[in-house]
C-alpha positions in Angstrom: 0.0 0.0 0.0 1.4 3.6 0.2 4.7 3.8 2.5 5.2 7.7 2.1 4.4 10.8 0.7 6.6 12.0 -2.0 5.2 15.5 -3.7 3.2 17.9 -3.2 1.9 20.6 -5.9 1.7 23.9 -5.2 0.0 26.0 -8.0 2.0 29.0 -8.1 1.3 32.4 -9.9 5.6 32.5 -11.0 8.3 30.0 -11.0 10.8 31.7 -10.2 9.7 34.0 -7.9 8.3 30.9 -5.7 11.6 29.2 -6.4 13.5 32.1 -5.1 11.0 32.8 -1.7 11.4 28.9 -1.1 15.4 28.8 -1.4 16.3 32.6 -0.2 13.6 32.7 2.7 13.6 29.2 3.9 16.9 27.5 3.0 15.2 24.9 0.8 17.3 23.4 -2.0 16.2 22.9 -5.6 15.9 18.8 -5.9 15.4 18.7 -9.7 14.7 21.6 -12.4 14.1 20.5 -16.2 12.0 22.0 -19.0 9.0 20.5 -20.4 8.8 22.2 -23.4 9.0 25.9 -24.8 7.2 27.5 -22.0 6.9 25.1 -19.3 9.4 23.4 -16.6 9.0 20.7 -13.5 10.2 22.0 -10.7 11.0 20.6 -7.2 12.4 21.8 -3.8 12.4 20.5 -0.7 14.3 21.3 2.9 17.6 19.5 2.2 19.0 17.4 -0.3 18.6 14.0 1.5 14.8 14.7 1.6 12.6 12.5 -0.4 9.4 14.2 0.0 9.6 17.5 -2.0 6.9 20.5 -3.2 6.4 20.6 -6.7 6.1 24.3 -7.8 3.9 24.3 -10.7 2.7 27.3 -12.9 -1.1 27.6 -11.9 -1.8 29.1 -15.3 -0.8 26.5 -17.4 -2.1 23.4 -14.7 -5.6 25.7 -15.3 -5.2 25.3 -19.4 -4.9 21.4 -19.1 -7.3 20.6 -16.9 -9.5 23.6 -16.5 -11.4 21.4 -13.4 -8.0 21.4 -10.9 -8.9 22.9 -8.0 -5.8 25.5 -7.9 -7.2 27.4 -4.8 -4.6 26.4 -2.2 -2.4 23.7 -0.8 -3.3 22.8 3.2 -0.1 21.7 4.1 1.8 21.4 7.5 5.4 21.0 7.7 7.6 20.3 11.2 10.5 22.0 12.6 12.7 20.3 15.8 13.0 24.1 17.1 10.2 26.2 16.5 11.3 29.5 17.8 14.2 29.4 15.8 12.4 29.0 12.6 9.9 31.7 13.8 12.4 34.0 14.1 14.5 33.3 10.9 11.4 33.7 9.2 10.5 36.7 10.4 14.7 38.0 10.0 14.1 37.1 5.9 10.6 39.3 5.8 8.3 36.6 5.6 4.6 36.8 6.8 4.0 35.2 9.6 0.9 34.6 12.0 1.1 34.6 15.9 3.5 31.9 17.7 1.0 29.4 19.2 1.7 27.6 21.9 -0.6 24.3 22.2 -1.0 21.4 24.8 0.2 19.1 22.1 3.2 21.7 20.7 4.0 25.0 19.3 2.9 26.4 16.0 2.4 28.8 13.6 1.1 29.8 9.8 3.0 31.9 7.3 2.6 33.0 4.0 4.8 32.5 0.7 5.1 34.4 -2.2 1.9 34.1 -3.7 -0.6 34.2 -0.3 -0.7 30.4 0.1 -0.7 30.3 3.5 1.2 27.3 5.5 1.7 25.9 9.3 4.5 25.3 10.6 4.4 23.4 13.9 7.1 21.6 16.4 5.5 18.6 17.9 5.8 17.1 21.1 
């Protein structure tokens, strides 16, 4: 049956500026970058290069002309730190938007924002 999650697509208004928020603002690395034709390329990143699941940053534009029905609204997607305030902090040091540091029965958390408004959580589990 499955046994992990490998990639996640995030619908993204530019390529390159998501590709530079997700390496500039959040240390992620590129974990493969080809073309797919004249105007098109497949994109992945992820948090480090031993990673396996990674975020596909795909043009929402062109996912929209070929297959008008995909749902291109927004990802809900939670990712995990081992040191929340340090992340929350860092974030906040490279200008990203970032909600309120939450601090829950079951762990620490909070959302923030990319390039394009998608918004994300971020939380340290205990």
């Amino acid at each position: 049956m499955i046994n992990k999650i490998g990639k996640i697509t995030i619908y993204v208004n530019n390529q390159e500026e998501a590709k530079k928020f997700w390496l500039e603002k959040l240390d992620f690395v590129v974990k493969f970058e080809q073309a797919m034709g004249p105007s098109m390329k497949w994109l992945e990143v992820a948090p480090n290069s031993d990673e396996l699941t990674t975020f596909i940053l795909y043009d929402k534009n062109l996912m929209i002309k070929q297959n008008p029905k995909t749902n291109v609204a927004h990802p809900s997607i939670i990712l995990t730190t081992k040191d929340i305030e340090n992340a929350y902090k860092k974030m906040k040091d490279n200008a990203v938007e970032v909600g309120e540091l939450q601090v829950m029965p079951y762990g620490k958390m909070f959302s923030f924002k990319d390039q394009d408004g998608n918004e994300y959580l971020l939380r340290e589990d205990k």
